[in-house]
N, C-alpha and C positions, 0 to 999 in steps of 0.2 A: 831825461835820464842822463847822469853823468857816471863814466866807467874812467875810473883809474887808468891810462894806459900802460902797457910792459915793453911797449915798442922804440926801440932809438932812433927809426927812422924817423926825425927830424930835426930840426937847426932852431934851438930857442932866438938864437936871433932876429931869425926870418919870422918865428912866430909872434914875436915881440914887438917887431915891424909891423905886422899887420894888424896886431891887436894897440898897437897908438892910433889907428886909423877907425877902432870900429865904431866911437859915436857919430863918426858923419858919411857911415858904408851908408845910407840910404839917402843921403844929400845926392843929386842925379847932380850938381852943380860943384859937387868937392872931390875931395884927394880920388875920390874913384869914379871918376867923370866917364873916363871910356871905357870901364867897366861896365856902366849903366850904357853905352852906347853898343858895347859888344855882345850884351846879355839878350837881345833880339834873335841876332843873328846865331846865335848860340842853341838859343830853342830852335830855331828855325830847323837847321841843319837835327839838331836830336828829332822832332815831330815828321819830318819829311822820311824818315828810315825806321822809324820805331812806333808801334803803336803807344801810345801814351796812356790811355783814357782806359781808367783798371790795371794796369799793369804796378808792381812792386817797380821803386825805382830807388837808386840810391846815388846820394851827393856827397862824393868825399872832398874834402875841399872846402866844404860850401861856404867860409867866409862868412857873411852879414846874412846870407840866405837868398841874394838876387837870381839867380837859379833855380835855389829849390824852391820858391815860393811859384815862378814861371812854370815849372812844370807842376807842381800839384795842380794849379790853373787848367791847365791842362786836363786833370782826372787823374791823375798817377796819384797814386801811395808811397806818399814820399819819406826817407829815410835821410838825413842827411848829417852827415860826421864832421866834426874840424879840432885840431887839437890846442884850437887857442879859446879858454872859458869866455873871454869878454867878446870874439864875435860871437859865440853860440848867444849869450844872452842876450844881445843884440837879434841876434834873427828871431827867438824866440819871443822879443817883447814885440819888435816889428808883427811877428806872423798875428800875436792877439788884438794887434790895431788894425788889421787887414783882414782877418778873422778866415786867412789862409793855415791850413793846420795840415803840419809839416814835425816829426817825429825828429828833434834834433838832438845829438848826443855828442859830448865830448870824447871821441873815442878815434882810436888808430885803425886805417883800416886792414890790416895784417890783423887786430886782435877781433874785429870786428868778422873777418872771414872765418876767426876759428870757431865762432860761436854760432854763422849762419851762413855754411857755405852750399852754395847751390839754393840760396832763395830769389836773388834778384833778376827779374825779367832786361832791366836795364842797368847800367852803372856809368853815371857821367863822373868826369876829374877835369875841369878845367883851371887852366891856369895853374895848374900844380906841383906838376912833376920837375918843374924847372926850379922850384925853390925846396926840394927835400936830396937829403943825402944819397938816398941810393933808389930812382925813379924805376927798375926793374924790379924792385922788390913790390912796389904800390901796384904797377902791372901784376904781378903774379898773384899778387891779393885779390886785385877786381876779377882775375879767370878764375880764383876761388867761389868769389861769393856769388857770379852768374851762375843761373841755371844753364843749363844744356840746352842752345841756339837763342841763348840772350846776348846784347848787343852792350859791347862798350861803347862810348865818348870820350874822347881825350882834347886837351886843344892846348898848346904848349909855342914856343919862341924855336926858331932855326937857328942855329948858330952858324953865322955869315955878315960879310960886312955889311950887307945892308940894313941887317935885325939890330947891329950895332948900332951904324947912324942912326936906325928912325927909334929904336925902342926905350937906348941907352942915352945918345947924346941929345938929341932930338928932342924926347919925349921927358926925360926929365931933367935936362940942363938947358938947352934951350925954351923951347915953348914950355917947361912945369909943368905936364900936364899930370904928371906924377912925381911923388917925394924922389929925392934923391937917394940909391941904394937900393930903390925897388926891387932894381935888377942886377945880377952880374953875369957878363957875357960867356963866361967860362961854362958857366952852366945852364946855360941855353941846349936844343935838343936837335940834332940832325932827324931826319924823317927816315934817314936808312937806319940808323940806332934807334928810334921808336919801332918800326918796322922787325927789328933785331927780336929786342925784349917781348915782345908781340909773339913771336913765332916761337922762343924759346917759354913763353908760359902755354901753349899750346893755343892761341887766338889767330885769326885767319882775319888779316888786314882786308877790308874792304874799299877806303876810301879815303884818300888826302885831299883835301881841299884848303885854301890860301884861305884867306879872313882880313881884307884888309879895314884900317881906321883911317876916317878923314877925318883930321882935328877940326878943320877950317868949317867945314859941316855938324862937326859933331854925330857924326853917321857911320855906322860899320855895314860892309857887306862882303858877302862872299867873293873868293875871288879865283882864279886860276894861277896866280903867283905864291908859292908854298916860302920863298924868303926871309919872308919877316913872321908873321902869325899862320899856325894852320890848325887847322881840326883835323881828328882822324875817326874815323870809324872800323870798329871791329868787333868781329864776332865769333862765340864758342861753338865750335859744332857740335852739332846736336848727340854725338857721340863720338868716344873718345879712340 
């Protein structure tokens, strides 16, 4: 299904960016190397808090679909949005060669809420919020489209010298692990401004946790340093 979107929250640049990248999003060895290494750890943290298996889930974000295709694995009914055409075809050509079936739509999630608010048991965004205009607006979306005591995912860059060295200079001027321009540090996310937007759409922060990458491994894991990469978990109570 593709849906026109009405929404401006977003940066064709940024989309532009990431849709030059989407014939080799399933390369585990190219431009999205520690994507594929973070995408474990990623499930990990959403199955450890969330029942997965039957439950509605939805994947704004989703990129190539490295994600959403993890959690339908899982047993989840998966939904998953992006608003750049050429990853959506990408994940959906990927999902019939894996014969993981995963409901992808090019669609914004602000219009996506107004059409189905109060249906999703879960709503992950990873990686995202750092690359759109205005990241409070996408939170107010996801506390839309949860049911009453469903659980977000978020996982987002801290903005701080260290996310600078390792994410920005580091990671794609030094060792390439990523194009250059990936990122811009300006718009990296403090955890008390995630925390902020959270409470102001009425979500009840549960959980920050670090996320660190080892290149030299090729390995991600959880971690107790929120610095550079962190996950957050939160949830809509059950009434309002």
């Amino acid at each position: 299904m593709s849906t026109a979107s009405t929404s401006s929250n977003f940066d064709q640049a940024e989309l532009d960016k990431f849709a030059a990248l989407a014939n080799r999003w399933w390369d585990a060895d190219g431009p999205q190397k520690p994507l594929h290494a973070l995408n474990p750890v990623r499930l990990q943290y959403v199955a450890e808090r969330a029942v997965l298996r039957g439950a509605k889930v939805l994947d704004i974000g989703c990129g190539g679909g490295l994600l959403s295709e993890a959690l339908a694995k899982e047993g989840a009914q998966v939904t998953a949005i992006d608003l750049a055409p050429e990853l959506v075809k990408v994940a959906r050509l990927h999902g019939l060669e894996s014969g993981v079936q995963v409901d992808y739509r090019v669609q914004a999630a602000e219009d996506l809420a107004a059409e189905q608010a109060g249906t999703f048991d879960v709503v992950t965004c990873m990686e995202m919020l750092e690359h759109v205009p205005d990241p409070g607006a996408i939170i107010a979306a996801c506390q839309r489209l949860l049911r009453p005591g469903g659980a977000l995912f978020l996982s987002t860059i801290n903005r701080t010298p260290a996310a600078f060295a390792v994410a920005v200079v580091g990671a794609e001027y030094i060792a390439r692990l990523l194009p250059r321009g990936t990122h811009h540090y300006q718009e990296f996310i403090k955890p008390a401004e995630l925390g902020a937007w959270l409470r102001q759409s009425g979500l009840q922060l549960q959980d920050v946790s670090g996320m660190a990458y080892e290149p030299w491994r090729n390995r991600a894991r959880l971690s107790r340093r929120t610095d550079i990469n962190y996950l957050a978990f939160a949830r809509k109570p059950e009434q309002a």
